[in-house]
Structures are given as structure tokens and as C-alpha cells.
VEXMI-402910 format. One line per 2 residues: their letters; for each residue x, y, z of C-alpha. Coordinates in nm, 3 decimals. Layout:
# residues N
a = X:Y:Z  ...
# end
This chain:
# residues 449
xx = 8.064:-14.044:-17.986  7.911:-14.363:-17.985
xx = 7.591:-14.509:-17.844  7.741:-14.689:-17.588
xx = 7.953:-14.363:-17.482  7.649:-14.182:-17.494
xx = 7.427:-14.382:-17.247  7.677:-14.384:-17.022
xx = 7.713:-14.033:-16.988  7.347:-13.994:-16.927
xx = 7.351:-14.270:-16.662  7.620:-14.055:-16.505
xx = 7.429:-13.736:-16.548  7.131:-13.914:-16.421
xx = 7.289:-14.057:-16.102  7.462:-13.731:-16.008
xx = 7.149:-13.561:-16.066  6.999:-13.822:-15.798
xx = 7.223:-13.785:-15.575  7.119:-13.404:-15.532
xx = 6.779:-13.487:-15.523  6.880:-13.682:-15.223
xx = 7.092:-13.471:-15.029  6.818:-13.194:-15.093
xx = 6.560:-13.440:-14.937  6.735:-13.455:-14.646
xx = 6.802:-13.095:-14.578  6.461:-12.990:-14.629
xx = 6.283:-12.853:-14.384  5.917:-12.855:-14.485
xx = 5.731:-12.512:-14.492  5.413:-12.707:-14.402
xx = 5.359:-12.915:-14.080  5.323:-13.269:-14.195
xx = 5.000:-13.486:-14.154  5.160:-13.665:-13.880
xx = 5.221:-13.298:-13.735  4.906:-13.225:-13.799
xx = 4.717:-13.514:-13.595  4.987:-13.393:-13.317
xx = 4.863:-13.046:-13.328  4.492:-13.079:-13.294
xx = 4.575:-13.287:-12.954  4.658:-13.045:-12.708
xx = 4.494:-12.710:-12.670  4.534:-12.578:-12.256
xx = 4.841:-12.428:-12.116  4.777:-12.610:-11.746
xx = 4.630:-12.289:-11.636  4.296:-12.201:-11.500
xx = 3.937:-12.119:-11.562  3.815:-11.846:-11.404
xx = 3.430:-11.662:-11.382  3.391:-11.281:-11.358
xx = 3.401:-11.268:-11.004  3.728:-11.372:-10.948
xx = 3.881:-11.158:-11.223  3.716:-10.809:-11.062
xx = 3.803:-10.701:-10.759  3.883:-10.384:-10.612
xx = 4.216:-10.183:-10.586  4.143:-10.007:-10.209
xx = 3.899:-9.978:-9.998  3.936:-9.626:-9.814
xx = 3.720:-9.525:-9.491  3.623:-9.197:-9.421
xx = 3.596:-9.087:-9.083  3.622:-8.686:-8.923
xx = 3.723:-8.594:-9.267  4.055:-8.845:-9.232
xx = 4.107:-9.125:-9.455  4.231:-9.463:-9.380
xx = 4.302:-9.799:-9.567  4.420:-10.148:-9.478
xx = 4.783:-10.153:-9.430  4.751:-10.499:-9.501
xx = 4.669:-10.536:-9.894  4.565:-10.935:-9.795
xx = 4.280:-10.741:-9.588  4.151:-10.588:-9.904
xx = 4.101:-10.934:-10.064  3.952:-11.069:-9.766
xx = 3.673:-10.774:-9.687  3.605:-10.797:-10.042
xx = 3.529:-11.142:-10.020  3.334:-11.124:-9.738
xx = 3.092:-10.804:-9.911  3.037:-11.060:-10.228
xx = 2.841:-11.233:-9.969  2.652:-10.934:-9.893
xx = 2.267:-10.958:-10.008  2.145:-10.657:-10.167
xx = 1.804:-10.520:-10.175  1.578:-10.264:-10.347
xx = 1.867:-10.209:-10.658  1.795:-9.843:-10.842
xx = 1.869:-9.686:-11.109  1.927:-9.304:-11.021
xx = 2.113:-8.957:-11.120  2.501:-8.925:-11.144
xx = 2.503:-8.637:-10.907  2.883:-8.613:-10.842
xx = 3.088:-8.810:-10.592  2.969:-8.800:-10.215
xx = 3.165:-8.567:-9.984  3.413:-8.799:-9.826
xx = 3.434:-8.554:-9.530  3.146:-8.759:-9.442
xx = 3.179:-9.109:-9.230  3.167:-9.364:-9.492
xx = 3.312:-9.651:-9.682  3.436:-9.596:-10.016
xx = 3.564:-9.907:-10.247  3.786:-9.826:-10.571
xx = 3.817:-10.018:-10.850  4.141:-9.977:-11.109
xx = 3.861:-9.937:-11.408  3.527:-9.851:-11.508
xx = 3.320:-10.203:-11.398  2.953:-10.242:-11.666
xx = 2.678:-10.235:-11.462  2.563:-10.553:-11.670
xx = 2.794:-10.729:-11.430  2.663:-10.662:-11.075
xx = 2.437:-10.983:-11.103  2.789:-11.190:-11.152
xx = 2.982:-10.997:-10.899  2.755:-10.964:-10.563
xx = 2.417:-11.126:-10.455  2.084:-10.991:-10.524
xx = 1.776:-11.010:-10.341  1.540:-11.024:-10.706
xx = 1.769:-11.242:-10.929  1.495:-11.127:-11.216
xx = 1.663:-10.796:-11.171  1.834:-10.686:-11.499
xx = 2.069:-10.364:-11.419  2.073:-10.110:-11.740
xx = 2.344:-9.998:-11.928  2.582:-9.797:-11.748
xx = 2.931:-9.845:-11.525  3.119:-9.770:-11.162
xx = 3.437:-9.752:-11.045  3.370:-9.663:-10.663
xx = 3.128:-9.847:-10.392  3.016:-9.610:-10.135
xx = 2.875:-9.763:-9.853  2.684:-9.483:-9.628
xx = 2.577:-9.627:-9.291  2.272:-9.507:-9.151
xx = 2.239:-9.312:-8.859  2.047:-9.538:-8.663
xx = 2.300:-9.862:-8.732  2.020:-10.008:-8.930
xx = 2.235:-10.131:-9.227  2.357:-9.944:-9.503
xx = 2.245:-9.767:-9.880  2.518:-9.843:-10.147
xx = 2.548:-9.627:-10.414  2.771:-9.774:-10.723
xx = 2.873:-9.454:-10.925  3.159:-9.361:-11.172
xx = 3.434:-9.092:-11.169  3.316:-8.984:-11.482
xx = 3.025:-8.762:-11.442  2.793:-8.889:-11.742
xx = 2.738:-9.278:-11.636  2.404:-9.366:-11.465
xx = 2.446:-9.439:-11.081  2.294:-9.722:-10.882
xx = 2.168:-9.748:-10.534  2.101:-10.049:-10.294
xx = 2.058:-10.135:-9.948  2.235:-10.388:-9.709
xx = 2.102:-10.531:-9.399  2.257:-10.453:-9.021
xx = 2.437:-10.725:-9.018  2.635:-10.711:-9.371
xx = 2.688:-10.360:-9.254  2.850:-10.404:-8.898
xx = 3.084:-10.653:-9.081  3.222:-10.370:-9.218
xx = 3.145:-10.137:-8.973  3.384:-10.329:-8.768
xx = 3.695:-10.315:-8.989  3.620:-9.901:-9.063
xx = 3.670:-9.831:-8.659  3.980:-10.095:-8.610
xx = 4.305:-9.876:-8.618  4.536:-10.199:-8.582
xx = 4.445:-10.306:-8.972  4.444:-9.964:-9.049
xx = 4.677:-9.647:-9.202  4.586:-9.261:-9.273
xx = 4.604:-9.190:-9.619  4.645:-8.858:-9.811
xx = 4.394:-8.706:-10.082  4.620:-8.628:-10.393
xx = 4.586:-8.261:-10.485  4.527:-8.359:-10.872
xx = 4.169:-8.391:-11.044  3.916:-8.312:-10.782
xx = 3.680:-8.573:-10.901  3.941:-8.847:-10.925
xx = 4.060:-8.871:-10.542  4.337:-9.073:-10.576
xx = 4.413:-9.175:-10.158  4.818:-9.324:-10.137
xx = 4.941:-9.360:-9.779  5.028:-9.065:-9.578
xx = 5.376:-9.226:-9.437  5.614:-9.445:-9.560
xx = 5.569:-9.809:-9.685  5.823:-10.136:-9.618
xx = 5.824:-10.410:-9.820  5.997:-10.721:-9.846
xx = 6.166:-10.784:-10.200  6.050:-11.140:-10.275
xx = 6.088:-11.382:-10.549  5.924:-11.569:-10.789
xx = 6.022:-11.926:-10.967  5.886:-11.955:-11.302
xx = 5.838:-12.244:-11.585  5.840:-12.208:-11.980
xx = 5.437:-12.224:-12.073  5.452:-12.453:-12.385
xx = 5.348:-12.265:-12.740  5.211:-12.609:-12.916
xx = 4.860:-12.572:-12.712  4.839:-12.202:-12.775
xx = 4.925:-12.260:-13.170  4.637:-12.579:-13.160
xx = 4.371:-12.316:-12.996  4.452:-12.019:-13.228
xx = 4.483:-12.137:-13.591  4.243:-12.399:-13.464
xx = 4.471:-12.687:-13.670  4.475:-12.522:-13.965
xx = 4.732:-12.759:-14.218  4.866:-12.415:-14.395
xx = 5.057:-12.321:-14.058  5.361:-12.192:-14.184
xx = 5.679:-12.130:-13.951  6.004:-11.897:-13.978
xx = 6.218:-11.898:-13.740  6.395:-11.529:-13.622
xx = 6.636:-11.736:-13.363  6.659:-11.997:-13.106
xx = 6.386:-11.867:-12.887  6.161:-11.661:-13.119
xx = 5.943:-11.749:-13.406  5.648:-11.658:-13.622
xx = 5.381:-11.855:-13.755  5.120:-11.747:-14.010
xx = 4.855:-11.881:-14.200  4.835:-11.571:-14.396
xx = 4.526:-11.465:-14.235  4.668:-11.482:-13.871
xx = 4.983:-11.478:-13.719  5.152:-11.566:-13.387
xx = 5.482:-11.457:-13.270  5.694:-11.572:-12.982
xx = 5.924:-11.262:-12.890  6.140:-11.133:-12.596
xx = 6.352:-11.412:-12.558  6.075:-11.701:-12.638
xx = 5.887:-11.514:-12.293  5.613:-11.350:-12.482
xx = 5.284:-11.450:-12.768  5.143:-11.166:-12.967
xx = 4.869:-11.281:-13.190  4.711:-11.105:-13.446
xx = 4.439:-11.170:-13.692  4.566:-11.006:-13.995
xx = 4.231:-10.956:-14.171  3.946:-10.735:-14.035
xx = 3.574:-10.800:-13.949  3.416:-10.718:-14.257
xx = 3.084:-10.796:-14.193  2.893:-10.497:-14.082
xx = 2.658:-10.655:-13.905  2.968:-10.724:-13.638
xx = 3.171:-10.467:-13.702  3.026:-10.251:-13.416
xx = 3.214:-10.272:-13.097  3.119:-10.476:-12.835
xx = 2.971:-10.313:-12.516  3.226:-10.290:-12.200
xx = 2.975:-10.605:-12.085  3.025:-10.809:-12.384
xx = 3.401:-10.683:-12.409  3.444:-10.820:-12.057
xx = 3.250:-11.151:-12.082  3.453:-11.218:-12.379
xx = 3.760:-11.146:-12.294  3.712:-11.419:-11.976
xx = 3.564:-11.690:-12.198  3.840:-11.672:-12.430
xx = 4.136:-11.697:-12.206  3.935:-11.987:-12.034
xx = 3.896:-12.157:-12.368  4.277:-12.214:-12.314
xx = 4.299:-12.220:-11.940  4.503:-11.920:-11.961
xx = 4.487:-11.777:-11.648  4.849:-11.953:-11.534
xx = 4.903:-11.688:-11.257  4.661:-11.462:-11.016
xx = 4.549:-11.180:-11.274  4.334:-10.918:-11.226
xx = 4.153:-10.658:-11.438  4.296:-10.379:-11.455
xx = 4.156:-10.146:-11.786  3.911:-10.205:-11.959
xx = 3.834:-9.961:-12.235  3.528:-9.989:-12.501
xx = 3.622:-9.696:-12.722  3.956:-9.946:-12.795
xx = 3.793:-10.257:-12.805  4.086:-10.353:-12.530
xx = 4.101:-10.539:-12.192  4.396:-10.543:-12.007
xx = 4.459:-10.789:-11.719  4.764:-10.753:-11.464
xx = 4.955:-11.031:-11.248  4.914:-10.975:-10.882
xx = 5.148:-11.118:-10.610  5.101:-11.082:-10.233
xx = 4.779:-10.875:-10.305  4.980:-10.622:-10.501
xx = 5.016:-10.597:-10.858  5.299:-10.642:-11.112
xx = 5.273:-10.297:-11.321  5.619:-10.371:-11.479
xx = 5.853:-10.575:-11.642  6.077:-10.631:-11.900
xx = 5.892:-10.765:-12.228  5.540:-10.711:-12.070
xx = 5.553:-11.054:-11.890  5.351:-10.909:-11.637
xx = 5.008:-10.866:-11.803  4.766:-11.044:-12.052
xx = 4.617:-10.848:-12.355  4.289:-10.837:-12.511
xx = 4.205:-10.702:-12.801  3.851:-10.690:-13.056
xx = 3.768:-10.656:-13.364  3.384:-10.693:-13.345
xx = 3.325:-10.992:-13.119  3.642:-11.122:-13.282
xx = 4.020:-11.136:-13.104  4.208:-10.905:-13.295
xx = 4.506:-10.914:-13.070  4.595:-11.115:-12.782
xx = 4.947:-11.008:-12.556  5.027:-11.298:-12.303
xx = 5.343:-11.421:-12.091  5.469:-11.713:-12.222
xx = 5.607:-11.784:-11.849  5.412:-11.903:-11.564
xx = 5.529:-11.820:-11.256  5.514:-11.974:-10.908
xx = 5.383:-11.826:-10.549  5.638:-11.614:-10.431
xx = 5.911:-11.751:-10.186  6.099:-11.489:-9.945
xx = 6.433:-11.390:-10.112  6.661:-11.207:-9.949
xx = 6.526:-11.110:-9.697  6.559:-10.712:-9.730
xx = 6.334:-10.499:-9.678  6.233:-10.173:-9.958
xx = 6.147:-9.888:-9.761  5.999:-9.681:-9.964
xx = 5.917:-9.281:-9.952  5.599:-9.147:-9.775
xx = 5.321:-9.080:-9.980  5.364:-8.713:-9.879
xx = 5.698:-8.684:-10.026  5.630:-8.861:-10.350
xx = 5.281:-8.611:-10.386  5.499:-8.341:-10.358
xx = 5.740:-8.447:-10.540  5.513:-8.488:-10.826
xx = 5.349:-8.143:-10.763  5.672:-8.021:-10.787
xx = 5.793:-8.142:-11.081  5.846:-8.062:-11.425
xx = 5.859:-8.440:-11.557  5.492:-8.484:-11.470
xx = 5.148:-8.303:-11.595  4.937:-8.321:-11.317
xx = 4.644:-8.295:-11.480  4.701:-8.656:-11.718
xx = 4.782:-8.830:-11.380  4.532:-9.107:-11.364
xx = 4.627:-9.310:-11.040  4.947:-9.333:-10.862
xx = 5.024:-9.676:-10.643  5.244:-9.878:-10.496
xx = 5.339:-10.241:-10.708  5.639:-10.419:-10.783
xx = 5.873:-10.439:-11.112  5.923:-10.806:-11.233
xx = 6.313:-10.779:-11.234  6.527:-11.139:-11.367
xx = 6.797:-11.243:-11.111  7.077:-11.231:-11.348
xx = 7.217:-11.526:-11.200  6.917:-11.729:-11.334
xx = 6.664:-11.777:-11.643  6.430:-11.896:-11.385
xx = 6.385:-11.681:-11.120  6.291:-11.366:-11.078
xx = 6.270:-11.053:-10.817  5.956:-10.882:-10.694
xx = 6.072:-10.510:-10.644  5.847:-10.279:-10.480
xx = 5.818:-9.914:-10.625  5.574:-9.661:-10.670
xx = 5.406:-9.579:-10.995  5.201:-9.335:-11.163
xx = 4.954:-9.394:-11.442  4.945:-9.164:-11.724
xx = 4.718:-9.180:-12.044  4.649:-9.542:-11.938
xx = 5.044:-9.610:-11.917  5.218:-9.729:-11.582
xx = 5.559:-9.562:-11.477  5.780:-9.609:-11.216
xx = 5.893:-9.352:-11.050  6.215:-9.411:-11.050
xx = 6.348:-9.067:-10.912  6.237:-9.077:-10.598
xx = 6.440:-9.434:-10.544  6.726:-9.257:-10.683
xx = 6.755:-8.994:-10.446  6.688:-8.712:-10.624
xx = 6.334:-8.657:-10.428  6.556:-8.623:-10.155
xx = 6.826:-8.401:-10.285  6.524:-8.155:-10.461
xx = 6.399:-8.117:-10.075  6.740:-8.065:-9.937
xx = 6.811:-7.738:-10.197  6.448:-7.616:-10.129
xx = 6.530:-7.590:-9.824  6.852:-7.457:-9.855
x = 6.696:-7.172:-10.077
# end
């Protein structure tokens, strides 16, 4: 072979060679973002969401009036929010420490106000007004308000106290007229309906209404919340973001020390920090204060709080804060792919894990039209007593809340289903037996027997 021949099979092999180069250039995909990606990513870090303060995060579940040794509680669940609002305004004097003795009789005539967890006492200051804003409560925690009126209709002594007999208790006063405000809503029977005292845990008291309940089965609209903003806030523009892609709708990014996934159908973020707190200075758990504050602030940080949520657990010995989505004054306690609730989790005053909807969803808008008539609390206690599917003594609240339920018709929309629900070990379940019949049919052969 001669020269010639030679160089111009190596211009051959050459340009062939370039021409793969080139094709390969264009079907890359990097694994990097780009610069120009880059500047793009550090621009946008809110989801068009809101801000919120402690206050409007904590609010109660029920407020439940003792009177004779009945029990009542709004009918109306809007008349929760707005009482509530209106004892935020209260001023309260002469705030004590004191003795957990045990929950009050509630034979006696009284107010009582639940909460759906155990609230730090740190918080009081942020959630109602105090007479001596130098006033620092101690460490400690409620779940219940009880608001005992004097005999003489000179205002009222609060006591904020816990289920759980080994927190620290707390005592206040209220002037006459803070109290008659509430006074007044107690003796009204039009905003009012007779509840039942579940026969489970003694010191737990769970109240659900004595007859049946009718609800309207609404819907909701809903919008896709954007994942660029979220991705900006969480690997704070890190360049070493690298994406895979598991289909269409769901995907994973990961810097190797954190990762963020989009699941159920591109509806869902779960982000976790794949390396843990090492320093032991912050290793230790944050107290149910600090737990909550930070929770709050980081959520805010993003304006995460798209729809109306409300706390609904918040647990120190986990590190975790849960937060559920509340329509019509009732919350959302399931759905499918969790879109109902937001997630916080700690490792030392770190986010470990955070669990969010990925859809924001829009005031509810009447859909059909029908009403869900739903069994009487008496059937559904004894239906629980009764059966073999539940361990009375794990039941931790039972309520009334809708299922988030997509219209099959549409990506968009979605149905608010009423139900009622039982929490066990901090898990909520429908139960979906007594909607199927079956409460009815067990009654039916008792009887028959």
C-alpha cells in the first residue's frame, strides 16, 4: 500500500470517526444541568403558596360543652373555626403552672376544647393573648382547654392539660365578658348537637355525634405545583444536581447527599437528606417547641402552604410533624398517594424528610349535588365495640373527614367524600364497612339471634 492509499484511508477513518462524535453530541443528554441551567435554577424558589405563623396552623378539632352530664358540639364545623377565633382574642390573666391531676369530670357544666395533638406549652404566647407578655410558660404540653365558669358569672379559670397523665398543667383566668361570649354559644341548641362519650380509654374521651351526619359530596379543582422552585430551595443550586428519569411524570434527582423524588403520577415530592447529622452537638432532638417552630419556618421558606392545612400530629420521640388539608372546616384524612397531607421530618434541627402534594387545589365548588348520609355515631361505636377488625384499646380518635377521590373523567378534579375514620397507632382508616352495609346487616342477624 502506498502513501497516498494510506492517508486516505485514515482521512476516511478519521471522518467516519467524526461523524459519530457528532451524532453522539446530539443525542446526549447531559447528566449535569448546564451553567445556563444553572443561572435558571437559582431564580425561582416559592411554589405561589403561603406564609403562615403558628396561630393559623393550630387550631382545635371540637369544642364539646358539658351540660347535666350531656355533651354537645357545633353541628356546624365553620362554628368551630369561628369560636376559636373569637377565644384567640381572649386576654388571659394570672397564667400557672400547676399539678396534672387527671381530666375534670365532664359531668360538670363546662367547656372543653380538643386539639388533634399534644400542643408545647412554649407556644401559648403565639397562640392566645396574655395579660404579662414577660410571661415565659415552662416546658410541658395540652391537648384539651377546659373552660370552668364560675358560679357567680364572674368570668372563667382555664385549665390547659394533656390526656397523658405526666405533662405539667396550666391554669388562667378570663374576664366576664370573654366568658359570656362563650357562655352564649354553650346554652344555644340551634348551633348545637348531643354527642356520645366513646366507651374506649377512659382518659381519652373521644365525643362523635350521637345521630346521624349529612354531607354534601363536593369537589375540588386542582393545578400542577411546579417542581423547579422546590428543586432551587432544596439542593439550594447545587451544579452536581443529577436527574434520572423513572417515566413521563416521575423523576429523581440527587446530589448524592440528598435526593428528591416526584412519585404517584408526578402528584407527590419526597425529599430526603441521605446523610445524617453527625455532629453531636445537634444530634439531640429538637423539643415539640422547636420541632413545631421549625417545621412552620421551613414550609414558609417556600411558601408552601398552597392549601388550608392544619396540624394534625406532632410527635417529638419521631422527630415528625404531620400537617393535614382541611376543606369546609373538615379535614382530608385520605387519599390516594398521600396528596392530602404535608410531612415533616428531623434529623437534629435538620429536614431529614419532607412528604408534600405536588397539587394545589382550589376552594371547593358544589358537585353533584348529593348528599352522604352517613351512620349515627351510635351505630358506628357499636359497631366498633363489636367488632373483631378493631382493638379497642389502640383506638386513638375516631371522626368524621372526607377521602380525596379523582373524578375519573378528569386529571383535574377531584371528589370530596365524606366518611368516618378511626385513628390507630397514629394511622387514619376509613371505615369502610359501615358504608358498605355490613354495619347494617351485623345488626339485622343480632337481632335475628
Amino acid at each position: 500500500m502506498n502513501v497516498e492509499t494510506l492517508k486516505s484511508v485514515i482521512l476516511v477513518i478519521l471522518i467516519g470517526f467524526s461523524l459519530l462524535l457528532t451524532v453522539a453530541l446530539w443525542n446526549y443528554q447531559p447528566e449535569y444541568e448546564s451553567e445556563g441551567d444553572e443561572e435558571r435554577l437559582i431564580e425561582e424558589t416559592t411554589i405561589g403558596g403561603e406564609e403562615l405563623d403558628m396561630a393559623s396552623i393550630v387550631r382545635p378539632k371540637q369544642f364539646v360543652f358539658h351540660r347535666d352530664g350531656d355533651h354537645y358540639s357545633f353541628e356546624n364545623k365553620e362554628d368551630v373555626s369561628l369560636t376559636y377565633s373569637e377565644m384567640k382574642n381572649w386576654t388571659l390573666s394570672n397564667f400557672v403552672s400547676t399539678e396534672n391531676t387527671g381530666l375534670p369530670s365532664h359531668e360538670d357544666f363546662m367547656a372543653e376544647v380538643v386539639f388533634p395533638t399534644n400542643i408545647p406549652a412554649q407556644a401559648i404566647p403565639q397562640l392566645f393573648s396574655l395579660d404579662n407578655s414577660d410571661i415565659e410558660p415552662p416546658s410541658g404540653q395540652f391537648n384539651r382547654i377546659f373552660v370552668m365558669f364560675n358560679e357567680d358569672d364572674e368570668g372563667a379559670e382555664l385549665l390547659f392539660t394533656s390526656d397523658q397523665a405526666s405533662s405539667t398543667s396550666f391554669r388562667a383566668t378570663i374576664n366576664n365578658d370573654d366568658a359570656n361570649q362563650l357562655r352564649a354559644s354553650m346554652n344555644n341548641d340551634e348551633l348545637l348537637s348531643e354527642q356520645i362519650l366513646f366507651a374506649g380509654d377512659e382518659e381519652k374521651r373521644i365525643y362523635i355525634p350521637r345521630e346521624k351526619v349529612s354531607l354534601q359530596v363536593d369537589s375540588v379543582d386542582s393545578r400542577e405545583i411546579g417542581i423547579l422552585p422546590l428543586r432551587n430551595e432544596l439542593f439550594d443550586g447545587s451544579p452536581v444536581v443529577r436527574e434520572r428519569s423513572a417515566s413521563t411524570t416521575e423523576q429523581r434527582l440527587t446530589d448524592y447527599s440528598r435526593r428528591l423524588e416526584v412519585l404517584g403520577s408526578g402528584n407527590r415530592l419526597e425529599y430526603t437528606k441521605l446523610t445524617s447529622n453527625t455532629n453531636s452537638d445537634v444530634q439531640s432532638a429538637l423539643s415539640s417547641f422547636d420541632l413545631l417552630e421549625s417545621s412552620v419556618n421551613f414550609v414558609n421558606t417556600h411558601e408552601g402552604w398552597t392549601d388550608p392545612f392544619q396540624l394534625t400530629s406532632l410527635n417529638p420521640s419521631r422527630s415528625l410533624v404531620q400537617y393535614h388539608m382541611y376543606f369546609n372546616d373538615l379535614p382530608l384524612l385520605n387519599s390516594s398517594d398521600d396528596l392530602h397531607k404535608i410531612e415533616v421530618e428531623y434529623d437534629g434541627d435538620e429536614e431529614q424528610r419532607y412528604v408534600r402534594p405536588l397539587r394545589d387545589f382550589d376552594s371547593s365548588f358544589p358537585g353533584s349535588g348529593r348528599e352522604e348520609e352517613l351512620p349515627s355515631g351510635e351505630t358506628v361505636a357499636s359497631f366498633l365495640e363489636d367488632s373483631k377488625q378493631y382493638n379497642m384499646n389502640v383506638i386513638e380518635d375516631i371522626q368524621v373527614g372526607y377521602s380525596l377521590v379523582q373524578q375519573s373523567s378528569s386529571y383535574e378534579v377531584y371528589d370530596l367524600k365524606p366518611a368516618w375514620f378511626v385513628l390507630e397507632n397514629g394511622n387514619w382508616k376509613e371505615i369502610t364497612e359501615i358504608s358498605s352495609g355490613e354495619v347494617g346487616e351485623q345488626a339485622n342477624a343480632m337481632g335475628t339471634n
